[in-house]
C-alpha positions in Angstrom: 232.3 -32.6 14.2 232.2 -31.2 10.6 229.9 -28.9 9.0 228.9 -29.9 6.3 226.8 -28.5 2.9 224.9 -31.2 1.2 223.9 -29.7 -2.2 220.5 -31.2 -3.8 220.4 -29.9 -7.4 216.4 -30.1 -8.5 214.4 -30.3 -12.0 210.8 -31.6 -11.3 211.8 -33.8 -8.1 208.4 -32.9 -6.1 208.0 -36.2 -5.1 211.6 -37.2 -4.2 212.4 -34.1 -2.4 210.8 -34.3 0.4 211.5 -37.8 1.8 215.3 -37.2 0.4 215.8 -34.4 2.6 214.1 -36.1 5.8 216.1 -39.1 5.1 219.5 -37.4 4.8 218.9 -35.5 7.5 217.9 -38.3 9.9 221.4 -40.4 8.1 223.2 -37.3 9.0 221.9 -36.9 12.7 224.9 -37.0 15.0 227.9 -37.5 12.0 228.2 -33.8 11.5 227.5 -30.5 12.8 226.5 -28.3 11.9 224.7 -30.3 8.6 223.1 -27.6 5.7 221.1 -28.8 3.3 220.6 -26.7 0.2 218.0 -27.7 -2.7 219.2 -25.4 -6.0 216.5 -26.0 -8.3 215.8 -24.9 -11.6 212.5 -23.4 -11.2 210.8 -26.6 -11.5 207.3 -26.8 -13.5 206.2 -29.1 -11.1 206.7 -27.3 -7.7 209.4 -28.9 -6.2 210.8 -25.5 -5.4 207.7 -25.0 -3.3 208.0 -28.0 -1.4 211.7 -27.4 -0.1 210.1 -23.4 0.4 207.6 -24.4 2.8 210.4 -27.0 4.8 213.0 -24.6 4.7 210.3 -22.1 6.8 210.1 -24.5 9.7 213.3 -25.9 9.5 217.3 -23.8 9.2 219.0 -26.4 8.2 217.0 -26.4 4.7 217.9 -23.9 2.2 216.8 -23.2 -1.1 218.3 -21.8 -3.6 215.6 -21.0 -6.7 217.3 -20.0 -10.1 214.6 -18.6 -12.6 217.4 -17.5 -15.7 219.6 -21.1 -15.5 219.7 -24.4 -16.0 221.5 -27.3 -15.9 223.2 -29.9 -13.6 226.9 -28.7 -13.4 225.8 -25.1 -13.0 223.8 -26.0 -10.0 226.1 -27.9 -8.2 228.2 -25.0 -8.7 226.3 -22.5 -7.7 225.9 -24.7 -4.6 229.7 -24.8 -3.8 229.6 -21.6 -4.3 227.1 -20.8 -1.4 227.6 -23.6 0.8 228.7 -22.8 4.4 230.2 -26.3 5.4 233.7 -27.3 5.4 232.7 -30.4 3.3 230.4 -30.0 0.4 228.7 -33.3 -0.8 226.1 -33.7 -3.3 224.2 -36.8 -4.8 221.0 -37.1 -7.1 217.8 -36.8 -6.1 215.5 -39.4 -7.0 216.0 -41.3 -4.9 218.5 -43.8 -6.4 221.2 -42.9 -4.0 220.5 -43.7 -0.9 221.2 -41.0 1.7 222.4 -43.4 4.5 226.3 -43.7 2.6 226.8 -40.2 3.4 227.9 -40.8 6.9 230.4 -43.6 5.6 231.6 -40.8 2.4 232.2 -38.1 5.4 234.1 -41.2 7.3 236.3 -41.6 4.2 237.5 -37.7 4.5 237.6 -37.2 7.9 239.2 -41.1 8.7 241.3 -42.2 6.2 242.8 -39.0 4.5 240.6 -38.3 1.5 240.2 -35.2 0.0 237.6 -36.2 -2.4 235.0 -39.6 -1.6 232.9 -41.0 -4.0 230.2 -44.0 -4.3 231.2 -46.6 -6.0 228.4 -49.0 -7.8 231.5 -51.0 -9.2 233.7 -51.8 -6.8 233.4 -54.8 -4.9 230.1 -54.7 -2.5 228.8 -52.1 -4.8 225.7 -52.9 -7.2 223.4 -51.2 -9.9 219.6 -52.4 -9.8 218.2 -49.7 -10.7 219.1 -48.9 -14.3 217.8 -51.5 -17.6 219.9 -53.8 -19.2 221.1 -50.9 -21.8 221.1 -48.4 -19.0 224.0 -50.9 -17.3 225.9 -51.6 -20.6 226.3 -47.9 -21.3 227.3 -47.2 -18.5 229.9 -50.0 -18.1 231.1 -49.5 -21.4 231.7 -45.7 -21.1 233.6 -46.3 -17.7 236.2 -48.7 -18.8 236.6 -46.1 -21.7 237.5 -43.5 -19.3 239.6 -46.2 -17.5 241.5 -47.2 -20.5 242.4 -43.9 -21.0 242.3 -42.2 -17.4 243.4 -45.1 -15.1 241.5 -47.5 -13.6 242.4 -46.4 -10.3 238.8 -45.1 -10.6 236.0 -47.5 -11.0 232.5 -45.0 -11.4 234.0 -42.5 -13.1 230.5 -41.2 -13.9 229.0 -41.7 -10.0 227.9 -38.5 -9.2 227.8 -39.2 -5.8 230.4 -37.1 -4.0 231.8 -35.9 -0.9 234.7 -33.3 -1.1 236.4 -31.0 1.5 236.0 -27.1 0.3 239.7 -26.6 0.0 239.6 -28.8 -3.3 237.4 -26.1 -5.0 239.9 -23.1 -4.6 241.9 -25.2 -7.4 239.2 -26.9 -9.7 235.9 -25.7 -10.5 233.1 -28.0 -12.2 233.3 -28.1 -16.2 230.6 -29.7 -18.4 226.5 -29.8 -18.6 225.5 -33.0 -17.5 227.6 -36.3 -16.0 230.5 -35.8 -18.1 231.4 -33.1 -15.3 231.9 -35.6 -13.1 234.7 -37.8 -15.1 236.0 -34.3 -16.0 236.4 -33.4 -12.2 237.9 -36.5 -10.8 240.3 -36.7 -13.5 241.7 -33.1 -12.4 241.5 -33.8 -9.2 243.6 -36.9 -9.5 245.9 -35.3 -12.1 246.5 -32.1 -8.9 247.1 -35.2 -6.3 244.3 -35.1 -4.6 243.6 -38.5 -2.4 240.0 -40.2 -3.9 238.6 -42.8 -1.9 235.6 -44.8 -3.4 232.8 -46.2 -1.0 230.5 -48.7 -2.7 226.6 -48.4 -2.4 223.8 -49.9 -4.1 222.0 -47.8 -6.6 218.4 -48.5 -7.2 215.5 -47.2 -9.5 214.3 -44.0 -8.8 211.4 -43.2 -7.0 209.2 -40.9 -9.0 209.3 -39.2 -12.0 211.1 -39.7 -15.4 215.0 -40.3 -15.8 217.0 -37.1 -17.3 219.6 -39.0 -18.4 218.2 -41.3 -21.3 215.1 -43.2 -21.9 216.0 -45.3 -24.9 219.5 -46.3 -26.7 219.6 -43.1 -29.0 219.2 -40.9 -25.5 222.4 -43.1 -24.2 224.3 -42.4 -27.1 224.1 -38.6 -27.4 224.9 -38.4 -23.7 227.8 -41.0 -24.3 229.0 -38.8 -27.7 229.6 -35.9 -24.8 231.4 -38.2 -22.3 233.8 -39.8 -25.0 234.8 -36.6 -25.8 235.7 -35.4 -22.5 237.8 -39.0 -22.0 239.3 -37.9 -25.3 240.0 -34.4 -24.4 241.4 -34.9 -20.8 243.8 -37.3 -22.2 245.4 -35.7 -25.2 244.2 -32.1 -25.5 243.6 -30.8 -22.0 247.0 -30.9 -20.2 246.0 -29.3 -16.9 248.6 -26.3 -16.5 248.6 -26.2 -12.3 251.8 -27.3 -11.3 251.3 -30.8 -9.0 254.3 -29.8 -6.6 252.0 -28.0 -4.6 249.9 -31.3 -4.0 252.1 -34.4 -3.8 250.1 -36.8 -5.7 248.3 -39.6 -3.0 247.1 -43.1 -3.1 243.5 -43.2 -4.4 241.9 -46.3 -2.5 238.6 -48.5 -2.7 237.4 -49.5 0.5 236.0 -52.5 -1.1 239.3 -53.2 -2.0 240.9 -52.1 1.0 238.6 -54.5 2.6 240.0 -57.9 0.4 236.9 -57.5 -1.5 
């Protein structure tokens, strides 16, 4: 089986972190070997660095990773891949909104059907978002068929944040960006180097505890969308990557839902 890294990256999650971690490890149980779990968190006000602490003393597969001079949600998935010892590094969010049990099925998409790089979907077919308002939805909607208009809709959550990726991948592409757009700027390179994506719907739901960092009313959604629209905008005409693709012969990228006839 694989060894696997998942990478939790923390900011005032006390209340989420510990049933997170129990349940991605119990999801996990079996589907890989050895599994790591490593908590970066941003010296968090509320202690949520304490709580993985006093886990990770009982338990090795926990492993935290405190940062007292950064900040920031690309940096400490980063700083993650940078540490993790598994072959596959995954990552998700951590309130809670993600459920832990589609890791197994986002390993199954690497090590089954020839991806380099599996994400969850909440648009494809079978995948659903409950757990976001009515603006929450819209924005989000809206800012993905952007990217798709621009980036190709072979993607449908270009803003998931829910990712699985072999380690090979990060010897070519590193993380870019302070908040989600990383993630649109990631997949886009990734796609653009050939790399195979395959999306795995799941149904995201409100978050446990504690208050949302990405917007809590329509002027929060539109600074964050003002940063994603320029990414789009940059990937498309300013940011030609320089690799060379003949090194990675560019590969189907597949939905399962529609794989599936969904």
């Amino acid at each position: 089986m694989t060894a696997v890294t998942l990478i939790l990256p923390t900011y005032n999650e006390r209340e989420n972190i510990r049933p997170l971690i129990e349940r991605a490890q119990a999801a996990l149980a079996g589907k890989a070997d050895p599994v790591e779990i490593l908590v970066v968190d941003d010296n968090s006000p509320d202690g949520t660095w304490e709580v993985v602490a006093g886990m990770a003393q009982g338990d090795p597969r926990v492993r935290l990773e405190r940062r007292l001079h950064e900040r920031g949600l690309t940096s400490a998935i980063w700083h993650g891949i940078r540490k993790a010892g598994g072959d596959v590094v995954a990552w998700m969010d951590c309130d809670l909104s993600m459920p832990p049990e589609v890791i197994p099925d986002l390993l199954a998409a690497l090590e089954t059907r020839g991806a380099d790089v599996a994400i969850g979907t909440r648009y494809a077919g079978g995948g659903k978002d409950v757990g976001h308002s009515f603006v929450g939805q819209a924005f989000s909607r809206a800012i993905n068929l952007f990217a798709g208009l621009f980036l190709g809709f072979g993607i449908t959550d270009y803003t998931t944040g829910f990712v699985a990726a072999r380690r090979p991948v990060f010897e070519h592409l590193t993380l870019r960006g302070d908040y989600g757009e990383y993630c649109i700027d990631f997949l886009y390179r990734a796609r653009r180097l050939g790399y195979r994506i395959v999306e795995v719907p799941y149904t995201c739901v409100e978050r446990a505890a504690g208050e949302s960092k990405t917007a809590l009313n329509p002027w929060g959604y539109m600074r964050r969308g003002t940063k994603y629209v320029t990414t789009i905008l940059r990937l498309r005409f300013a940011d030609r990557p320089k690799e060379s693709t003949t090194e990675f012969p560019m590969r189907e990228l597949c939905t399962s839902a529609h794989e599936n006839g969904v």
